[in-house]
C-alpha positions as CSV (number, residue, x, y, z in Angstrom):
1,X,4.9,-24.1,-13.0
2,X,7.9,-23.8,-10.7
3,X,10.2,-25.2,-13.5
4,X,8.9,-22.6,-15.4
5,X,9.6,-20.0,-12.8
6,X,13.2,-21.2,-12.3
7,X,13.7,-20.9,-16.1
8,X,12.6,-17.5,-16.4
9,X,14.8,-16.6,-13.3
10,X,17.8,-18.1,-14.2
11,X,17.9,-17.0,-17.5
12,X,17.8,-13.3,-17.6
13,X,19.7,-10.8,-15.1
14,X,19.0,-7.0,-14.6
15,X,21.6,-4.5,-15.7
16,X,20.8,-1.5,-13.8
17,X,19.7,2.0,-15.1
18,X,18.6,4.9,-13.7
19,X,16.9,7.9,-14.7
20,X,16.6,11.6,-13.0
21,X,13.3,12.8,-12.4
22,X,11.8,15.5,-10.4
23,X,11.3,14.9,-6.6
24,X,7.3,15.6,-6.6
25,X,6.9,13.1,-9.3
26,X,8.9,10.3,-7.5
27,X,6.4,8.8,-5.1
28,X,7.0,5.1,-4.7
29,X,10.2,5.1,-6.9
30,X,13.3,3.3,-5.7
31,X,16.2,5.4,-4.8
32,X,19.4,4.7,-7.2
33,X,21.8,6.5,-5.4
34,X,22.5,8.2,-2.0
35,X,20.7,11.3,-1.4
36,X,22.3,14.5,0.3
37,X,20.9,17.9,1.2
38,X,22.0,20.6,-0.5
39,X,21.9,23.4,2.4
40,X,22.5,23.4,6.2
41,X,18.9,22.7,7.8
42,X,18.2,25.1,10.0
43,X,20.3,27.6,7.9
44,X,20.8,29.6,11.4
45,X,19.5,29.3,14.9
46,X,15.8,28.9,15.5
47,X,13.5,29.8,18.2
48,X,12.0,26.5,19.8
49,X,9.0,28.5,21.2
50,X,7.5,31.5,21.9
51,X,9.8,34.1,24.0
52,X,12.2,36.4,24.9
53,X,16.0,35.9,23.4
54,X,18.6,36.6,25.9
55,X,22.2,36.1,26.5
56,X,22.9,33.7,28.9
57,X,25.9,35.3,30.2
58,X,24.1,38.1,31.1
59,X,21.8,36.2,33.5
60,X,24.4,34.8,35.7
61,X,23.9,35.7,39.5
62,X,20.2,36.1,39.0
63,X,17.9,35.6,42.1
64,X,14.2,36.6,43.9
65,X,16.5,38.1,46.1
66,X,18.8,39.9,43.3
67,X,17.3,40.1,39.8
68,X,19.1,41.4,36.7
69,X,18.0,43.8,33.7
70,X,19.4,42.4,30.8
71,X,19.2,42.5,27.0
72,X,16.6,40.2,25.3
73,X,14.1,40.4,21.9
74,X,10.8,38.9,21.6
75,X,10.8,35.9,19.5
76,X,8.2,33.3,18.3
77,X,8.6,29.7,17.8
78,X,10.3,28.9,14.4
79,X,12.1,32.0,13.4
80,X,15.6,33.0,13.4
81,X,17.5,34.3,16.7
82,X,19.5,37.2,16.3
83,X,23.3,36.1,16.7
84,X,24.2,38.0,19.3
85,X,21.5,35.8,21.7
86,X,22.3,32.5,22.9
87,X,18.9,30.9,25.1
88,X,15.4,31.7,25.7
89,X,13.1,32.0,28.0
90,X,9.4,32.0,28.7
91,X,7.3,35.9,28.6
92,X,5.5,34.3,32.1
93,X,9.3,34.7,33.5
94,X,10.7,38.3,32.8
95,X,9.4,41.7,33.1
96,X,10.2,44.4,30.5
97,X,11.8,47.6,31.8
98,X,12.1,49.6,28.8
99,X,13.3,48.9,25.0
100,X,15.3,45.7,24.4
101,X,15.0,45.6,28.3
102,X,14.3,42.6,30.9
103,X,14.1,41.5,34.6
104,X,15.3,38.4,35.4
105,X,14.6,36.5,38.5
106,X,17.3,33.2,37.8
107,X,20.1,32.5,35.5
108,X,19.7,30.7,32.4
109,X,21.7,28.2,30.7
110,X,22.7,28.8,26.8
111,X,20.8,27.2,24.2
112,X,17.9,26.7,26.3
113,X,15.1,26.3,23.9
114,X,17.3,27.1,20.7
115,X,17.3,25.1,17.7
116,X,20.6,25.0,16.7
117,X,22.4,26.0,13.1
118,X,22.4,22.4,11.4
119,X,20.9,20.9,14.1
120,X,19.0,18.6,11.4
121,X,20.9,18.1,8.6
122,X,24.2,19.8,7.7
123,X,25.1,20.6,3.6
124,X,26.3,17.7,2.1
125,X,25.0,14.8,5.0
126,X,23.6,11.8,3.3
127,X,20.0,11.7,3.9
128,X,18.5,8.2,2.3
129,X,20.6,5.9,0.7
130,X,20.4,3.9,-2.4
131,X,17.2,1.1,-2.9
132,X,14.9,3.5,-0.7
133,X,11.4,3.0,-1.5
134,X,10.1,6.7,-1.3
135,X,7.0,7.7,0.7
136,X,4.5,10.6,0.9
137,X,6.7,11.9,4.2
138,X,10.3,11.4,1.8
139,X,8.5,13.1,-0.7
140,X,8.0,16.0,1.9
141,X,11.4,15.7,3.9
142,X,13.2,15.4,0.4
143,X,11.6,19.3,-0.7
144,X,12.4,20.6,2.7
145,X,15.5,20.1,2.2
146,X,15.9,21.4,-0.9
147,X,16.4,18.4,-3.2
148,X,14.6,19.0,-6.5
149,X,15.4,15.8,-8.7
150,X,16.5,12.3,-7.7
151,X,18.4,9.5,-9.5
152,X,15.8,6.4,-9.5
153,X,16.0,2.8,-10.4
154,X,14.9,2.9,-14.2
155,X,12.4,-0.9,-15.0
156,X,10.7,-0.4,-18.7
157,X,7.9,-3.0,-19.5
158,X,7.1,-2.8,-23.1
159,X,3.4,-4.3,-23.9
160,X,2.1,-5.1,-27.4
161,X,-1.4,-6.4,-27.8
162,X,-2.3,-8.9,-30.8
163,X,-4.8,-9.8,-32.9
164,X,-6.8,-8.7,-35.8
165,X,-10.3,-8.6,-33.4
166,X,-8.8,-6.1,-31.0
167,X,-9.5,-2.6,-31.0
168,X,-8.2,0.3,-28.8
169,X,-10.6,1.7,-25.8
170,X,-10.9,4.5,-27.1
171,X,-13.1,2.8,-29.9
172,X,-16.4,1.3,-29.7
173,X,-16.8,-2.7,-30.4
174,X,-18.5,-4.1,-33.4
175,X,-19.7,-7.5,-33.2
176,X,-16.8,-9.8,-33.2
177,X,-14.4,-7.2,-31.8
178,X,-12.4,-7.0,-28.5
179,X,-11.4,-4.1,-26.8
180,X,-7.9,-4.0,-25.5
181,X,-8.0,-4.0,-21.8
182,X,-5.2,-6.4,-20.9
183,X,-2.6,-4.0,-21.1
184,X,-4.7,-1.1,-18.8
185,X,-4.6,-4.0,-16.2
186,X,-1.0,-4.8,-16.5
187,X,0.2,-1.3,-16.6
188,X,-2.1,-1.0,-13.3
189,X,0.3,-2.8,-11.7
190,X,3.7,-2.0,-12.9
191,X,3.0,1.6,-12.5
192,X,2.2,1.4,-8.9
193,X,5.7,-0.4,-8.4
194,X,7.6,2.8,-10.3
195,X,7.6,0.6,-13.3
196,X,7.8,2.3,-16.7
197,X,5.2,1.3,-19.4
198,X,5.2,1.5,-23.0
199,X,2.6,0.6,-25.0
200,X,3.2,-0.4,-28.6
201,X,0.2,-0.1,-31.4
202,X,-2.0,-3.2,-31.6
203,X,-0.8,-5.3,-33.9
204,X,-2.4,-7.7,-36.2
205,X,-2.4,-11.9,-36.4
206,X,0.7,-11.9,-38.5
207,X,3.6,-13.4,-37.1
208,X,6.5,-11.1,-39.3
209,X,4.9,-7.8,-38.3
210,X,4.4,-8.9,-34.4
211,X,8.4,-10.6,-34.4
212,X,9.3,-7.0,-35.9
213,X,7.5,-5.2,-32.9
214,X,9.0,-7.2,-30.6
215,X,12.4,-6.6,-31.8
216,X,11.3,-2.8,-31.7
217,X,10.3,-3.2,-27.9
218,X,13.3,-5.1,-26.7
219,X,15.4,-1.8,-28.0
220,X,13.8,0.2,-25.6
221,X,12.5,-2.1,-22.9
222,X,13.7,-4.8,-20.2
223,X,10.8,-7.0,-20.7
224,X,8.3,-7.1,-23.2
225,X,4.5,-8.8,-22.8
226,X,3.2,-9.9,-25.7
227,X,-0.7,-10.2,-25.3
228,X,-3.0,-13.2,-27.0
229,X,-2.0,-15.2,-30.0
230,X,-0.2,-18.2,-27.3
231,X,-3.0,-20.5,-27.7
232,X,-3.1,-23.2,-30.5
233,X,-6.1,-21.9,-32.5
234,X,-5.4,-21.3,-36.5
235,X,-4.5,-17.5,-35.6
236,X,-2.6,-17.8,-32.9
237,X,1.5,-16.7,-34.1
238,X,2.4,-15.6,-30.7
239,X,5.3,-18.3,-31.0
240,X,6.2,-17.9,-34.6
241,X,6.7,-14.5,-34.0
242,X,9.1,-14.7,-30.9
243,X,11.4,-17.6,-32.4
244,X,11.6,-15.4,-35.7
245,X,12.9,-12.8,-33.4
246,X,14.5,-14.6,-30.9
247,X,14.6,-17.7,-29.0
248,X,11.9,-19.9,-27.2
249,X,12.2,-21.1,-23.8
250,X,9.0,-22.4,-23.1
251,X,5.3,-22.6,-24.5
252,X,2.8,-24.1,-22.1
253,X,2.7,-24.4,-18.3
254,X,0.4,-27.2,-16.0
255,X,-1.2,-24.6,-15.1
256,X,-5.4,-23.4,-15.1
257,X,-5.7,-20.8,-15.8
258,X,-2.9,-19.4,-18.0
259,X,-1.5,-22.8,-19.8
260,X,-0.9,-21.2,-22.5
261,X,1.9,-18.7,-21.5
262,X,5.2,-18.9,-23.6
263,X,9.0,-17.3,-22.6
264,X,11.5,-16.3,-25.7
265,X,14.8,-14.4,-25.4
266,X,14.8,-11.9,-27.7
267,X,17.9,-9.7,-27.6
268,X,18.6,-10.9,-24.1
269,X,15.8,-9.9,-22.9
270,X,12.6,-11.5,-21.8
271,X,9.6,-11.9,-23.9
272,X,6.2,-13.1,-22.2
273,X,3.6,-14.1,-24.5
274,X,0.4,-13.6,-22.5
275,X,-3.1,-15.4,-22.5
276,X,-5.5,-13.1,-23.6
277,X,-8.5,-13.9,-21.3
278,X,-7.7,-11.7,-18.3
279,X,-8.0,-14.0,-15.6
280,X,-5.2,-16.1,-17.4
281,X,-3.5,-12.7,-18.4
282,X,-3.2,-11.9,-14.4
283,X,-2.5,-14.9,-13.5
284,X,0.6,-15.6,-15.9
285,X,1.4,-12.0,-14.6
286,X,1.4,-12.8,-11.1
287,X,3.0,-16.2,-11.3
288,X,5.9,-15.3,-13.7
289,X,6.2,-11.7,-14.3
290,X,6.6,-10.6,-10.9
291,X,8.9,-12.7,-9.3
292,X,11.2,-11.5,-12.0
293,X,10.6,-7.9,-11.3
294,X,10.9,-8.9,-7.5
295,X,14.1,-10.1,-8.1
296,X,15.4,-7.0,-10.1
297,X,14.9,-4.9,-7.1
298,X,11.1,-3.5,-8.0
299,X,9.6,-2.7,-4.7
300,X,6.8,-5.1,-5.0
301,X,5.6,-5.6,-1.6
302,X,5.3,-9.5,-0.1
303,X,1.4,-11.0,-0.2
304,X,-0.9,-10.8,2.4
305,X,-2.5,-13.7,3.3
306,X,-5.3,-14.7,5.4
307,X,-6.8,-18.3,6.6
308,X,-10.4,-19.6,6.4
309,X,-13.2,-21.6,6.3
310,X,-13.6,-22.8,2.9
311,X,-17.4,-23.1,1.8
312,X,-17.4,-25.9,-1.0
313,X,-14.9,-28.5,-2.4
314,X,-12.6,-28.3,-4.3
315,X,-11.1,-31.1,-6.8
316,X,-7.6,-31.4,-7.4
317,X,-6.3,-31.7,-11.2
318,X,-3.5,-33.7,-10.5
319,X,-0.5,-32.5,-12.1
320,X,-1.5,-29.0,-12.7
321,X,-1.5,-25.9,-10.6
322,X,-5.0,-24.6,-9.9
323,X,-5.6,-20.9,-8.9
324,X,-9.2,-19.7,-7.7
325,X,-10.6,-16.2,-7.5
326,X,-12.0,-15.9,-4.0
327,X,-14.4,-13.8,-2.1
328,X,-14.4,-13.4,1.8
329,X,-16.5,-12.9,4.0
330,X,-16.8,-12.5,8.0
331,X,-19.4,-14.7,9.6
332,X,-20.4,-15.6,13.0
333,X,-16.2,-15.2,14.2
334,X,-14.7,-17.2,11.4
335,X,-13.5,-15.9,7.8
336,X,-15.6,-17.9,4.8
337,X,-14.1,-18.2,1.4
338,X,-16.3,-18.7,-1.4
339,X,-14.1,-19.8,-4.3
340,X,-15.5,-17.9,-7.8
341,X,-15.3,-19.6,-11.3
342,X,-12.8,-18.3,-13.2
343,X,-14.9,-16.5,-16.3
344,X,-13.5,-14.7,-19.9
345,X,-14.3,-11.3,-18.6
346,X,-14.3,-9.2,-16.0
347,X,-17.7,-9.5,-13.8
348,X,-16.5,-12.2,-11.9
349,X,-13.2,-10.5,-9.9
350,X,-14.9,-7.4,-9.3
351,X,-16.2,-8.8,-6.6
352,X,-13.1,-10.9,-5.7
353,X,-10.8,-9.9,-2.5
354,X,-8.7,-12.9,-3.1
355,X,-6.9,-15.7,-5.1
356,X,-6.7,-19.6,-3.9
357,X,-3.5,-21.9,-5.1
358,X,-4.5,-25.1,-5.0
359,X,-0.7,-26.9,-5.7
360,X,0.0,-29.7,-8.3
361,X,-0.1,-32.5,-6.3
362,X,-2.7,-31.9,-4.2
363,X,-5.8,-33.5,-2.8
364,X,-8.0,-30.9,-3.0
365,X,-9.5,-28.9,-0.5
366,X,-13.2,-30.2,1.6
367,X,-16.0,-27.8,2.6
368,X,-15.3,-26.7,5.6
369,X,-11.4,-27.1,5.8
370,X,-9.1,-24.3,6.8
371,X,-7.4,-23.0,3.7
372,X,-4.9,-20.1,3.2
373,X,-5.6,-17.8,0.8
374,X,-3.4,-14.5,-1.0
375,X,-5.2,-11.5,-0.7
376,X,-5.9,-8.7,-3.8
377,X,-7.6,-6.2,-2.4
């Protein structure tokens, strides 16, 4: 498996692209360039709370003894302060006289309590630079100061399901059909790392038309998943159609499950031919598609792991790289791990918080033993 890994690593580079979109669609995009503001912030000076505007000037020599009427205006917290006013100070501290009028007891100093003209971000200023992952609050601070589109790292995954017993979701399954949900998964995932999806039209066991899809995909993509048809049954073309198209790296890992996963370059670009059960579907697509991402900048955040009390053995297949769906559970102070067999569909990980690697050359794991395991959930 980590051959396989290195391969797909090695072999194909990221050429960067970008693409503008608009700043309330961005959330959890990567930044492609610097971002500046495009007006001061404050555009003039701000009250910092609620008061009366004076000019400090005006104040100096002020005493219990000796207080001053000066000039001042009522202002609250947030708005602008007229020009000609340099400070503030508190209502509880003056007395009004008459119009535009105060009594002052002390002098004041200038800018008290102002925000100033610029103060947080003056036109032009570089705000976030390039390879930011934006947030909820970027979203926010990025509108507030007037940005309205923003250059972002631009990753296309093109995904083509195969086979002549799937049908779209939309449709409902005859006997003997499949419905496609492979690619929903997958696309899960890339779109929560600002990954660009695009899915092609199912296409059937027939390894010209799916080597001509592919070609069509690589045009417009920077990977491509090719889903089913890796396996050795009598309809499986998966690899006819990549080497018609392109080149094949590899076809087959020691791995369970997802053995059957296959790499071509296809236009210099990678082509993943994917098991079609999903556990071996997410696997594959955990093992090989996202360290490649990961190393093309995609902000895929690093695991989470925990340790635990494993709750049954587990025998090593010497050689090959097992992976188990897990469930946790809290008991009695100590984290349990009940490792979950691995089915075709879907009932078994919905109950899954967890995935156990059990490496190559290992010799297994005993009930009971501490083992670490990489969180899903």
């Amino acid at each position: 498996m980590k051959e396989a890994q290195k391969l797909i690593l090695s072999s194909f580079k990221y050429k960067p692209k970008s693409r503008f979109i608009p700043v309330k669609n961005a959330l959890g995009y990567t930044l492609a360039d610097p971002v500046s503001v495009f007006r001061t912030i404050p555009p003039v000076n701000l009250a910092g709370m609620d008061g009366v505007a004076l000019k400090s000037k005006e104040t100096k020599g002020a005493s219990n003894e000796h207080p001053r009427e000066v000039s001042g205006i009522f202002v609250n917290i947030g708005l602008p302060v007229p020009e000609d006013y340099d400070t503030i100070i508190s209502l509880e501290e003056v007395f009004k006289t008459e119009k535009d009028q105060f009594l002052i007891s002390r002098p004041v100093s200038p800018r008290q309590h102002i925000i100033p003209k610029g103060s947080e971000a003056e036109k032009g200023q570089i705000i976030m630079q390039a390879d930011h992952v934006l947030t909820p609050y970027d979203i926010a601070a990025l509108i507030h100061f007037g940005v309205k589109d923003v250059a972002v790292r631009h990753w296309k995954v093109g995904m083509i399901a195969t086979g002549d017993e799937i049908i779209p979701s939309k449709k409902e399954p005859q006997p003997g059909e499949i419905v496609d949900t492979n690619t929903v998964l997958i696309s899960g995932y890339l779109q929560g790392f600002g990954v660009l999806t695009e899915g092609f039209p199912i296409t059937p066991d027939e390894p010209d038309r799916i080597a001509s899809r592919i070609l069509s995909a690589c045009d417009n993509c920077d990977i491509v998943l090719v889903f089913g048809g890796t396996s050795a049954g009598t309809k499986d073309y998966s690899v006819d159609a990549i080497e018609k198209a392109g080149n094949l790296l590899f076809h087959g890992v020691a791995m369970e499950p997802g053995k059957p996963v296959l790499c071509g370059s296809v236009m210099g670009k990678p082509v993943l031919g994917m098991p079609g059960s999903p556990a071996a579907c997410l696997l594959s697509f955990f093992q090989f598609v996202f360290p490649l991402l990961k190393s093309w900048g995609v902000p895929i955040p690093p695991k989470k792991h925990v340790i635990g009390e494993i709750t049954r053995d587990i025998e090593p297949f010497f050689g090959h790289d097992l992976f188990y769906l897990v469930r946790t559970r809290y008991e009695d102070g100590v984290i349990r791990i009940f490792p979950l067999e691995w089915e075709f569909g879907y009932i078994t990980g919905i109950s899954a918080d967890g995935i156990l690697h059990l490496p190559e050359w290992s010799n297994g794991y005993r009930k009971g033993e501490r083992v670490q395991i990489s969180l899903i959930r």
